[in-house]
C-alpha positions in Angstrom: 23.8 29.7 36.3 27.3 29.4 34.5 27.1 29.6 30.6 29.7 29.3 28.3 31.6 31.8 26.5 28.6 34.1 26.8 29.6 35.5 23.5 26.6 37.4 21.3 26.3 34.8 18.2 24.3 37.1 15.9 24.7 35.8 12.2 25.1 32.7 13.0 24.0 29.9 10.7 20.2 29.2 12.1 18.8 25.7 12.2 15.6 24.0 13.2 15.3 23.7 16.7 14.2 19.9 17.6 13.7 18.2 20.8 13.4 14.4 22.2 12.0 15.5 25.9 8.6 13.4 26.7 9.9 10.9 24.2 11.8 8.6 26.0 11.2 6.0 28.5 14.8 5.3 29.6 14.3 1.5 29.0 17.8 0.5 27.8 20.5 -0.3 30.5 23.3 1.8 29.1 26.2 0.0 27.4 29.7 0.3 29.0 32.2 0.2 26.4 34.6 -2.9 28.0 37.9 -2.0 29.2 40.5 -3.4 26.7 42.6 -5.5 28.0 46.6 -5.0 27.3 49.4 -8.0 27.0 52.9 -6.8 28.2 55.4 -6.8 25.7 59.3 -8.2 26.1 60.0 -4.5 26.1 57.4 -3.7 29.5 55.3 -2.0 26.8 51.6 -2.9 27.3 50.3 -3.8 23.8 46.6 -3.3 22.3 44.6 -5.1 19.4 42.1 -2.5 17.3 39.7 -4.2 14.3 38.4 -1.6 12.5 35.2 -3.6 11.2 31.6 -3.3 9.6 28.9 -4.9 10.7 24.7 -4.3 11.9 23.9 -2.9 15.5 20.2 -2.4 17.0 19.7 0.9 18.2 15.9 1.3 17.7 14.1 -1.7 19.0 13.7 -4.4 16.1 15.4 -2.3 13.5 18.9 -2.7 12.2 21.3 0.0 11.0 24.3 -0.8 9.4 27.4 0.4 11.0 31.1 0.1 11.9 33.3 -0.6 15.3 36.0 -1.3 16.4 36.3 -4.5 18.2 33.1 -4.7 17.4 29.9 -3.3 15.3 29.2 0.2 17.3 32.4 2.2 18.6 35.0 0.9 20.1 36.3 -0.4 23.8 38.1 2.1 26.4 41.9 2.2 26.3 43.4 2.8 29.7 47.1 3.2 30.5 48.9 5.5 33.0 51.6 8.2 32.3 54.6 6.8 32.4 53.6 3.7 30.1 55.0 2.8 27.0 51.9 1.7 24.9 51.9 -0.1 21.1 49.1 -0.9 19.1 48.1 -3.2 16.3 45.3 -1.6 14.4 43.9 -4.0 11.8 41.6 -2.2 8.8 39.0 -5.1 8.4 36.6 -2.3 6.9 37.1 -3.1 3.1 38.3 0.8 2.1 40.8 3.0 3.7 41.3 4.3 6.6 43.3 6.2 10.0 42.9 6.2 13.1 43.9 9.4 15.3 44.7 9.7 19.1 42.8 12.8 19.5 44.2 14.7 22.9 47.5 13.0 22.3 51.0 14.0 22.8 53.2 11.4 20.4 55.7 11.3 17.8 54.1 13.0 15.0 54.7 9.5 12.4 52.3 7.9 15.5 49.5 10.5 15.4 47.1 8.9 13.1 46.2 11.6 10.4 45.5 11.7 7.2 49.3 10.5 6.2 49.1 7.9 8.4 46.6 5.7 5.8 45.7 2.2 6.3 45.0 0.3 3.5 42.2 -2.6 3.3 43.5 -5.5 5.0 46.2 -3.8 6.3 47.5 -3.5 9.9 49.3 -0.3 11.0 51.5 -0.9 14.3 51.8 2.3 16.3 53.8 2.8 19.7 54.9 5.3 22.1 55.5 6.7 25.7 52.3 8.5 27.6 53.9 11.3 28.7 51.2 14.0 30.1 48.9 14.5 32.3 46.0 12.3 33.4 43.3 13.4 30.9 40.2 11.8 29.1 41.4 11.5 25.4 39.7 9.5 22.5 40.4 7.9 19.2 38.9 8.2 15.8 39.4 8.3 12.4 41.0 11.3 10.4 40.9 10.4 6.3 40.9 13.7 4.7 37.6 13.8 3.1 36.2 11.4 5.2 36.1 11.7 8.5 32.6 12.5 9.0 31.2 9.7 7.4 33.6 7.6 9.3 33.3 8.8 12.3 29.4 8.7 11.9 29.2 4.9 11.1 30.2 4.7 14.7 34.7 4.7 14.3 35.6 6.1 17.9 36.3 4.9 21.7 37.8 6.5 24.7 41.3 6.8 26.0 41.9 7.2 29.5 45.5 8.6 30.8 45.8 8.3 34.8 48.5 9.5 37.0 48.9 10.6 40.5 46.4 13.2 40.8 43.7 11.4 38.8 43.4 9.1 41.8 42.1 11.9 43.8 38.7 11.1 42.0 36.3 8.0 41.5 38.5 6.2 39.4 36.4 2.2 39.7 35.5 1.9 35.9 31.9 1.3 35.3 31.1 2.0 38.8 31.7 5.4 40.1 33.7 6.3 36.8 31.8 6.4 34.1 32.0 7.1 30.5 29.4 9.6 28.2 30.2 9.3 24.4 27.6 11.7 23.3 26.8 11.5 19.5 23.2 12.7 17.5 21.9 10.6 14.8 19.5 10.7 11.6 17.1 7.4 11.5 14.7 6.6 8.5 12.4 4.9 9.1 13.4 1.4 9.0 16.1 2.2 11.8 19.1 2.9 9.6 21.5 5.7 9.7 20.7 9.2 7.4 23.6 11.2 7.0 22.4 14.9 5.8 25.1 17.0 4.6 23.0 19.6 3.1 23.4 22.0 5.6 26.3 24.4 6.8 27.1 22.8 9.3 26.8 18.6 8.2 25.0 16.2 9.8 22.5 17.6 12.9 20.5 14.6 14.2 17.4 14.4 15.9 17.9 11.2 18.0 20.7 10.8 20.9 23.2 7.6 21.6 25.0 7.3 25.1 27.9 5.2 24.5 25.8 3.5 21.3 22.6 3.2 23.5 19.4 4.8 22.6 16.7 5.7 25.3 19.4 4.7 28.2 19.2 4.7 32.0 22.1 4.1 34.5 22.1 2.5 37.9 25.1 4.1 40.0 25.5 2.3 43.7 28.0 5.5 45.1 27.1 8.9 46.3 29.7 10.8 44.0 29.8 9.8 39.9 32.5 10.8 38.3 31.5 11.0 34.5 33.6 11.5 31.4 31.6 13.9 28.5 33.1 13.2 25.4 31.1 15.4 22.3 31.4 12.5 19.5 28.6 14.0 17.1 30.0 15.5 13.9 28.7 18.6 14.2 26.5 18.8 17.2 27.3 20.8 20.1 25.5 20.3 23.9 24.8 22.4 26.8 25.3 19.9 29.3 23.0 19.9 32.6 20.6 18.4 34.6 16.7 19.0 34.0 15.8 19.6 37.6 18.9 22.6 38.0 21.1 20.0 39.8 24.9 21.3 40.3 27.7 19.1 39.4 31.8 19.7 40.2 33.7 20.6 37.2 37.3 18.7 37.8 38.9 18.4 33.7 38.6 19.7 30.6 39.8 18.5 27.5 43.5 17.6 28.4 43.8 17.5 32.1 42.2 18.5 35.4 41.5 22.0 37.0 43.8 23.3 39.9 40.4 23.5 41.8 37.0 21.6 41.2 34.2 24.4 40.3 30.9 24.2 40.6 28.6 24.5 37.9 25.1 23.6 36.5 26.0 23.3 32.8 28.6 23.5 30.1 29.0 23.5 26.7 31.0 21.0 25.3 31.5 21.1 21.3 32.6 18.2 18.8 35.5 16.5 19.6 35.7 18.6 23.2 35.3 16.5 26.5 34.9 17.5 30.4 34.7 15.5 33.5 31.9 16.1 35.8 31.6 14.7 39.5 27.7 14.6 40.3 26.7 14.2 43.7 23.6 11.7 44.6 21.5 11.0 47.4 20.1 7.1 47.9 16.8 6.6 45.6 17.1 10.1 43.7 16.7 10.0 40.1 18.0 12.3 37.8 17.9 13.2 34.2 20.8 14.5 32.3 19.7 17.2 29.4 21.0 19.2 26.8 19.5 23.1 27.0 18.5 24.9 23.6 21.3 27.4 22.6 22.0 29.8 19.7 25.0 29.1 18.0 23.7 27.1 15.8 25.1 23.8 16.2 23.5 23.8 19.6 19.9 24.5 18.7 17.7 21.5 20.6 16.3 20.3 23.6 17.4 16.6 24.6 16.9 14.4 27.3 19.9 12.6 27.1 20.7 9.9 30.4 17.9 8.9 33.3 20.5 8.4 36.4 19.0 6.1 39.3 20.8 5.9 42.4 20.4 2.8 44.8 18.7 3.0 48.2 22.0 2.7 49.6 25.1 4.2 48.7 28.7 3.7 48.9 30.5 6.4 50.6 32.8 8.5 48.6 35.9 10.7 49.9 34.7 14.8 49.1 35.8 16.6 46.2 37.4 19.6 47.4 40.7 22.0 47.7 43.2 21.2 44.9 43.4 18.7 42.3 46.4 19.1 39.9 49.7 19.2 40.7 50.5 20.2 37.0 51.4 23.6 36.4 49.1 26.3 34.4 50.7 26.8 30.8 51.7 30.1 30.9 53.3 32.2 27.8 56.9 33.2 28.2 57.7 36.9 27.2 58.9 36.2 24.1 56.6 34.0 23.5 55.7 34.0 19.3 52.3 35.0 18.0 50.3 33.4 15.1 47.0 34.3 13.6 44.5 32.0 12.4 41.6 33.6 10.4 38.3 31.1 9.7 35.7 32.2 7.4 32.4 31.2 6.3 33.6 29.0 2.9 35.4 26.6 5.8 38.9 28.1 5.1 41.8 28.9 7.3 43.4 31.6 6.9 42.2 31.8 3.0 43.1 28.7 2.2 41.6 25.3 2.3 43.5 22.2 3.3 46.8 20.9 1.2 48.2 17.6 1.6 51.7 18.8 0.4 51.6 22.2 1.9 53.4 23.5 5.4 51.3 26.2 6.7 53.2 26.5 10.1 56.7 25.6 11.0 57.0 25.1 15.0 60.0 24.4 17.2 59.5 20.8 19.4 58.5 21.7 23.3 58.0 25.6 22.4 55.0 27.9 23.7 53.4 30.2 21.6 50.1 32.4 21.5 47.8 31.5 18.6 45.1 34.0 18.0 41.8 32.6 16.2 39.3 35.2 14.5 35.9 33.7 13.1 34.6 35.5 10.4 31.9 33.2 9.3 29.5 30.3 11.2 30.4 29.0 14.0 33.8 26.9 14.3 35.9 25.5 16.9 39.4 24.7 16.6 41.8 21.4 17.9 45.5 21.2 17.5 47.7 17.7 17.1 50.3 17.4 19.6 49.4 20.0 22.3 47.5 21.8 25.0 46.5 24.7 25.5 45.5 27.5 28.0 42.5 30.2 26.8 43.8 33.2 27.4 41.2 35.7 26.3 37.5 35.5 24.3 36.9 39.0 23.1 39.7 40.4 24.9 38.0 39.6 28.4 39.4 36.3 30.4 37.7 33.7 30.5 35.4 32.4 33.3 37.3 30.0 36.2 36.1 26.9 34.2 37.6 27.6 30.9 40.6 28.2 32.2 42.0 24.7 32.7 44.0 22.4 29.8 42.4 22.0 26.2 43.0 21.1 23.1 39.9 21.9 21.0 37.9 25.0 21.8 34.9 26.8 20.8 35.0 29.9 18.9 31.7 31.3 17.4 30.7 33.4 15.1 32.3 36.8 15.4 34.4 35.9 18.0 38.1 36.3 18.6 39.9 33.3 21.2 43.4 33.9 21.9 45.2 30.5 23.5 48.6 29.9 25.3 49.7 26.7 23.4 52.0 24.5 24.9 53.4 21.6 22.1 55.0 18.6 22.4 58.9 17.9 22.4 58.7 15.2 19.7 60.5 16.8 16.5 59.9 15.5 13.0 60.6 17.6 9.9 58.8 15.2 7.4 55.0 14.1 9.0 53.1 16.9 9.6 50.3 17.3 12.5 47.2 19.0 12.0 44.9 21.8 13.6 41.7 22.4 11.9 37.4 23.0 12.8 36.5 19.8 14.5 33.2 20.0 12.8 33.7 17.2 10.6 32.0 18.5 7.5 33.8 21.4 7.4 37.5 19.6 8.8 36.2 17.1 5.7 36.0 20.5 3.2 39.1 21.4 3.8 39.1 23.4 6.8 42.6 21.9 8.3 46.4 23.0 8.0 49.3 21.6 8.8 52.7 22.3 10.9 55.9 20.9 11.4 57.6 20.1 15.0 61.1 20.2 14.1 64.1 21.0 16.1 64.7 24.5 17.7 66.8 26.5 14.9 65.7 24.5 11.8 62.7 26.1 11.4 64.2 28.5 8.6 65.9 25.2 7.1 62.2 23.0 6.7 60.7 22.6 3.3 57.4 24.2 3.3 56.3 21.4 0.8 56.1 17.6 1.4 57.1 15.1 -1.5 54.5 13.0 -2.7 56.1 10.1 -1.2 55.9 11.1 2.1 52.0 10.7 1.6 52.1 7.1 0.7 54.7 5.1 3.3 52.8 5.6 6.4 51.0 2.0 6.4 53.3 0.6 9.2 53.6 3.7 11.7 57.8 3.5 11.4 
């Protein structure tokens, strides 16, 4: 059995451990965000609507939570371009506060990333664009308000984005069919079916109740004998080992930011929030299967759910095997030179001793560069996620990784008393005024301040950048230019 980052997590923030197995019934068909549909612009660029809106959504049978969508009243649809395409967006903030919205996994101009200087007012529509230039990759969108993103993303602000290319269409790629997406989120209920946010803890908001893609107690049909599904961890906090109940394998072929060289097979990972994996799964006509999440001891991970009942049709479309290799995109590898930074996290959410500034520069980096970032946890468990790039883990307590960790990320897990060091690769779009971010993708702790900044800025400036931002900068984002 593969684990990951076998790592010993003594010290580690302890919560109750809860469970949903012989609670289900898998009665609920499970809801397929739609595929969004694009209009092509004069200039060839494919262009997107997104409503951020409020609204009430039935999860528990006759009860009514109030939540927010996009496009609608739970999540949002699936965005899917190709690289190559020159995407713009119209994202309308029909939520009656303030608000972002943040192309997590994204290479883009830095002005176009969606953080917390990119704030949409009430009423206000902020208009995006840019070229997809990297490699196929399941990617997703949410909100990123400093301060707020938990509560945001927990009222149900997120959706999947989907980059293909030439290699992607190695795998099942028919949407819905034989390619299939997992937004995996935990939830609070009272009683009368509404949503409990708990914020008491270390770590925020740990639920007790499971969603797939907004649906609670869900079963899927599949009609081909290889599934290829996309895990995306959506919960706030919660981390899950994923598996099957029975010890089925599945083929690991992506992790957060691309695909593997080689498929590997496994019987679980561990995906943390914000992290995502694809997963081809085998099936054989009439099986039935039952995706699970396995107790761990990290903390965030503590629980026992039965997450997905999979039932596969008497007959079964033939698919082509997943074998040999699958990317053509070269591994990131450092150069000799390559520049070191150190990134400590603590226990009071801080990085590096200090919590997050909206007017501070932590990190100056040149556009397109390469660097090795080394991340030492000192307190609870963490994981880390960096705007604008991908990276490569290089080392987990000085030993390599195993084969599946090896492929292109951009948010990784780093527990308690651990030290990761990461070959990052950035992107080539140099702006000396909008900073990105990198930061804990638990959301309570990104939402205490556990974030910092850097500027991409041309190769030489770096010595010539401000290390403060003026107010202003902070205020004329609305409209993405």
């Amino acid at each position: 059995m593969i684990t990951l980052l076998a790592i010993s997590l003594a010290g580690c923030g302890k919560e109750e451990v809860v469970t949903n197995v012989g609670k289900l019934e898998f009665e609920q068909p499970l809801n397929i965000p739609p595929l969004l549909e694009a209009t092509m612009e004069s200039d060839g660029s494919k262009h997107f609507t997104l409503t951020m809106q409020t609204g009430r959504t039935e999860f528990l049978p006759g009860k009514m939570a109030d939540t927010s969508g996009i496009n609608g009243t739970y999540l949002g649809p699936t965005i899917r371009a190709a690289r190559g395409d020159k995407v713009s967006f119209d994202v309308v903030n029909d939520l009656g506060e303030q608000s972002t919205l943040h192309w997590h996994g994204m290479k883009l101009p830095a002005v176009m990333d969606g953080g917390p200087h990119q704030m949409i007012d009430a009423g206000k529509t902020w208009s995006p664009h840019w070229t997809i230039d990297q490699p196929s990759a399941t990617v997703w969108y949410h909100p990123h308000l400093h301060g707020k993103t938990a509560e945001h993303v927990y009222r149900g602000l997120a959706g999947m984005f989907i980059i293909d290319d030439e290699d992607s269409k190695k795998l099942p790629s028919n949407y819905g069919i034989d390619d299939i997406p997992l937004i995996v989120q935990d939830k609070l209920f009272t009683d009368d079916g509404k949503f409990l946010e708990d914020d008491e803890g270390i770590f925020g908001t740990l639920g007790d109740e499971i969603l797939i893609n907004g649906t609670y107690d869900p079963y899927l049909k599949v009609t081909a004998s290889q599934v290829r599904f996309r895990l995306l961890n959506g919960s706030n906090a919660r981390a899950y080992h994923f598996g099957f109940n029975d010890g089925k394998t599945f083929k690991l072929v992506a992790n957060d930011a691309g695909l593997l060289q080689e498929p590997v097979t496994m019987d679980r990972i561990m995906l943390s929030p914000g992290e995502r994996a694809e997963i081809v799964v085998e099936f054989e006509p009439g099986e039935e299967a039952i995706l699970h999440s396995f107790n761990g001891h990290a903390g965030i991970d503590s629980g026992e759910f039965d997450l997905l009942k999979i039932i596969a049709a008497p007959e079964l479309a033939e698919s082509a095997p997943i074998d040999g290799q699958l990317s053509t995109v070269p591994e990131i590898e450092a150069p000799e030179n390559a520049r070191v930074r150190q990134f400590k996290l603590t226990m009071e959410n801080k990085i590096n001793d200090k919590y997050m500034d909206m007017y501070r520069i932590d990190e100056v980096v040149p556009a397109g560069a390469t660097e090795i970032w080394e991340i030492n946890n000192f307190g609870h468990s963490h994981n880390f996620h960096i705007h604008n790039a991908a990276f490569r883990v290089l080392s987990v307590n000085d030993k390599e990784p195993p084969e599946y960790e090896r492929g292109r990320k951009d948010t990784v897990f780093i527990p308690n008393g651990s030290n990761v060091k990461i070959v990052v690769e950035f992107g080539n779009y140099a702006d000396p005024h909008y900073p990105l971010m990198y930061h804990c993708h638990l959301l309570r702790h990104e939402d205490d301040g556990m974030m910092g900044q850097f500027l991409l800025v041309e190769p030489g400036t770096e010595s010539e950048v401000p290390t403060t931002l003026p107010k202003k900068e902070n205020k004329d984002g609305h409209d993405g230019h």
